[in-house]
C-alpha positions as a LaTeX table, in Angstrom:
\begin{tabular}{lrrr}
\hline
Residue & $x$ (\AA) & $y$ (\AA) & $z$ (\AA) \\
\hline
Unk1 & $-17.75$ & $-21.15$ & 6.81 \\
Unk2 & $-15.72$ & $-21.69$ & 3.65 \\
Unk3 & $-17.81$ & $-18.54$ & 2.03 \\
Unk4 & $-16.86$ & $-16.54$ & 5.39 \\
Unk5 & $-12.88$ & $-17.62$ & 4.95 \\
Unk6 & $-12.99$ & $-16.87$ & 0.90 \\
Unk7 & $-14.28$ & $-13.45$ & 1.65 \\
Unk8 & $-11.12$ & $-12.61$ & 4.28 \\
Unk9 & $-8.13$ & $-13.97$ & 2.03 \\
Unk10 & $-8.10$ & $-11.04$ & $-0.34$ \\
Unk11 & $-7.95$ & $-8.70$ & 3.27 \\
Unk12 & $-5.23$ & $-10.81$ & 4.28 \\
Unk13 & $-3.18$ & $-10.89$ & 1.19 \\
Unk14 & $-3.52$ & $-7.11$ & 0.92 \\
Unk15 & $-2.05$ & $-6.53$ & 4.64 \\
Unk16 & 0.96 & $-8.85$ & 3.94 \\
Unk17 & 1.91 & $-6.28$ & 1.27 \\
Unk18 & 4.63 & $-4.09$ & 2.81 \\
Unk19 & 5.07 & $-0.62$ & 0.87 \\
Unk20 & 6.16 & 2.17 & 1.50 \\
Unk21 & 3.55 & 4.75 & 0.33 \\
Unk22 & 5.59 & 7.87 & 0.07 \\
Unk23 & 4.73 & 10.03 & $-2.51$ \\
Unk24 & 6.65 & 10.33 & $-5.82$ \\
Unk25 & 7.43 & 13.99 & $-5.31$ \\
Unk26 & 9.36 & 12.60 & $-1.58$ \\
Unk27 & 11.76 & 10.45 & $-3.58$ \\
Unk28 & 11.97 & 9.22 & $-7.35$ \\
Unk29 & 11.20 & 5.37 & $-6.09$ \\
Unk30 & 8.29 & 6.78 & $-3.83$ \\
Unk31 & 5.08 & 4.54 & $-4.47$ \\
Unk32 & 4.32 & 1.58 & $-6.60$ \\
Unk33 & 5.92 & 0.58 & $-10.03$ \\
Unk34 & 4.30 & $-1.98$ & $-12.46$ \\
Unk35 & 5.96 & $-3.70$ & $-15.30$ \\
Unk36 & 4.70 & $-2.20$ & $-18.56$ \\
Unk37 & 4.16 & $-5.44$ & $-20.74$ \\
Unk38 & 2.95 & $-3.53$ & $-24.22$ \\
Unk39 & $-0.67$ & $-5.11$ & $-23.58$ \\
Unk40 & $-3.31$ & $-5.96$ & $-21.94$ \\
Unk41 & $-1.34$ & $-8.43$ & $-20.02$ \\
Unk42 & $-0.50$ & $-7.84$ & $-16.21$ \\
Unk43 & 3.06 & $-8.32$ & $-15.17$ \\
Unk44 & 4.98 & $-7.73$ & $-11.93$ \\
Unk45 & 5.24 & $-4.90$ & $-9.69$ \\
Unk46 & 7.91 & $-3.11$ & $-7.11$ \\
Unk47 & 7.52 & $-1.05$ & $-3.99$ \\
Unk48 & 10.80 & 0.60 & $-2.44$ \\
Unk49 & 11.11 & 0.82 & 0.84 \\
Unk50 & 12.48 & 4.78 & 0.32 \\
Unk51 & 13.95 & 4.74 & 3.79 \\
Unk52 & 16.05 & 1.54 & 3.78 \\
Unk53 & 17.50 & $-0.81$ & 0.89 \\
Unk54 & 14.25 & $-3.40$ & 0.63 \\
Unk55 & 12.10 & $-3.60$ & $-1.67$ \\
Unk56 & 9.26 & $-6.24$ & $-2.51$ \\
Unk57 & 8.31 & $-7.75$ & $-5.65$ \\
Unk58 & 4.42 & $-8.48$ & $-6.30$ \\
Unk59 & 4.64 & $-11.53$ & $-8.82$ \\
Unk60 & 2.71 & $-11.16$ & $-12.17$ \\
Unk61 & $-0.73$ & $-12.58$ & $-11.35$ \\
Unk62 & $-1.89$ & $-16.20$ & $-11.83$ \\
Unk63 & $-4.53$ & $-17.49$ & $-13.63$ \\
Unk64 & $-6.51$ & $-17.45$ & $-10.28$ \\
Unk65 & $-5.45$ & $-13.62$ & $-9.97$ \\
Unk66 & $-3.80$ & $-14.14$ & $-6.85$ \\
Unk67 & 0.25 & $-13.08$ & $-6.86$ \\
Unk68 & 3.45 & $-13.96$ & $-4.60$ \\
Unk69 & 5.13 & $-11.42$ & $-2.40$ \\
Unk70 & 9.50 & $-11.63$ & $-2.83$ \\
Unk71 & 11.63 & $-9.47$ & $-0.57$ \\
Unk72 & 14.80 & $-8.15$ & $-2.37$ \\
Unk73 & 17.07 & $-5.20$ & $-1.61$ \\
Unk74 & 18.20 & $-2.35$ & $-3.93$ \\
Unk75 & 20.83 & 0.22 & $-3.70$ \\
Unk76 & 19.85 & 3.94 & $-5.71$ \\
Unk77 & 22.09 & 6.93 & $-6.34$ \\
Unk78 & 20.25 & 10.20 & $-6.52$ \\
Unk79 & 22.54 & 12.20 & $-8.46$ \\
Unk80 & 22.92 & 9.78 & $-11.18$ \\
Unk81 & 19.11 & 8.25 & $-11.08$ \\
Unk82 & 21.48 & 4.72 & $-11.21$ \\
Unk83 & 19.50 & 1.94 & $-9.46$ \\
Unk84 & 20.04 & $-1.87$ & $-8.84$ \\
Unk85 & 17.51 & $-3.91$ & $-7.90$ \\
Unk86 & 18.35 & $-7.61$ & $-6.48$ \\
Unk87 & 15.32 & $-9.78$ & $-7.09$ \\
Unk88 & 14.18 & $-12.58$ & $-9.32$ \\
Unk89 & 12.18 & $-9.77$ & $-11.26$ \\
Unk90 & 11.02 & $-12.76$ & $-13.82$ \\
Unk91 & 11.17 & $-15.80$ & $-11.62$ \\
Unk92 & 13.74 & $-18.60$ & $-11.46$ \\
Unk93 & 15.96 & $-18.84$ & $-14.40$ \\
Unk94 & 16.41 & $-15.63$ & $-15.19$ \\
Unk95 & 19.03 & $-12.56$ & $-13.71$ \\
Unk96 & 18.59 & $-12.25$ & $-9.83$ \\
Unk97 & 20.40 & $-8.64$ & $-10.40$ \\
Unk98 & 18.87 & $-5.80$ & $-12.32$ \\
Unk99 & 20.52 & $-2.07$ & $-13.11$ \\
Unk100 & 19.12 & 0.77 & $-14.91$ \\
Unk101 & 17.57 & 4.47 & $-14.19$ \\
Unk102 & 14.70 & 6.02 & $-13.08$ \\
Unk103 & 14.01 & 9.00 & $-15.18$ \\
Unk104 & 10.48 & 11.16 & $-16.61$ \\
Unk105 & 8.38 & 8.55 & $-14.45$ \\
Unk106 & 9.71 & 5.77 & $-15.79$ \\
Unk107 & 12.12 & 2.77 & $-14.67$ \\
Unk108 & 13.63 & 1.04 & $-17.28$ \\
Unk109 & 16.12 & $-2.25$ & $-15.89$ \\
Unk110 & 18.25 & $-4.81$ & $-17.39$ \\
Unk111 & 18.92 & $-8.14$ & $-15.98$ \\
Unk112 & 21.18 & $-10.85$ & $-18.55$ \\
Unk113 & 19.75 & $-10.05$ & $-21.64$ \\
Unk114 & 15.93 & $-9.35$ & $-20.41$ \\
Unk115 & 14.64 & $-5.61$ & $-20.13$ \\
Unk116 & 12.07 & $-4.60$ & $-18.15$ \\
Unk117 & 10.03 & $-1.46$ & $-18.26$ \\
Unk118 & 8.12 & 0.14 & $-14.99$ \\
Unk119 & 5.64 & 3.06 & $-14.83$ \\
Unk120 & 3.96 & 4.51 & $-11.50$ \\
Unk121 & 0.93 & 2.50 & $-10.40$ \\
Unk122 & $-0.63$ & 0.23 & $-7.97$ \\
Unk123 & 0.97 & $-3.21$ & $-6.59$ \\
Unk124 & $-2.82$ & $-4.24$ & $-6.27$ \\
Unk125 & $-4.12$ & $-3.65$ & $-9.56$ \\
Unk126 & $-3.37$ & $-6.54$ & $-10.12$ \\
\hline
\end{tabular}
C-alpha cells in the first residue's frame, strides 16, 4: 500500500500546479520562468496567470526534491515591459515585493537589496 501511495504523490503534486501554459509568443510572461542561480543549483520558479494578476511561485526544491506551491499576484505593463511581482520570491525574511522587466527572454527582479534572474523553462524541472 505505502509503495502504491509513493507512486501517486508526484501525480498529485503535479496537478496542484496551476499555470497558465500560454505560449511565449501570446504574451511576454506566457509559460514558465526559473530562477537562473549561475550553477548547477535549482532555485525557484514563476508561472503567470497571463489572463488575470496571479501568479504562483514553485519553491526551490528540498533536499527530498519535493517543492512548495505560493500564490502571489503581479501587475505588468506592456508598453514599458515594467513588472511587479508580490511574493516571498526567497522565503521569509526577505522582500515580499519584487519590480523589474521582462526583456530578450529574460526577467530580471529586485526585491530590498536581492536580485533575481529568470529564463523560460519548466516549473517541474525541478
Amino acid at each position: 500500500m505505502r509503495k502504491l501511495l509513493l507512486a501517486f504523490v508526484p501525480a498529485l503534486l503535479f496537478a496542484a500546479c496551476k499555470h497558465d501554459h500560454a505560449a511565449a509568443s501570446d504574451h511576454p510572461l506566457g509559460g514558465g520562468w526559473v530562477q537562473d542561480t549561475g550553477s548547477a543549483a535549482k532555485g525557484f520558479s514563476l508561472t503567470f496567470n497571463t489572463k488575470g494578476s496571479e501568479c504562483q511561485l514553485h519553491t526551490a526544491p528540498a533536499a527530498d526534491g519535493l517543492h512548495d506551491h505560493l500564490d502571489g499576484t503581479y501587475t505588468f505593463d506592456a508598453a514599458t515591459k515594467a513588472l511587479t511581482v508580490k511574493a516571498k520570491l526567497l522565503g521569509d525574511g526577505k522582500a515580499d515585493t519584487w519590480t523589474g522587466t521582462v526583456a530578450a527572454g529574460r526577467l530580471e527582479l529586485a526585491g530590498g537589496t536581492d536580485k533575481v534572474v529568470m529564463k523560460p523553462g519548466d516549473p517541474h524541472g525541478h
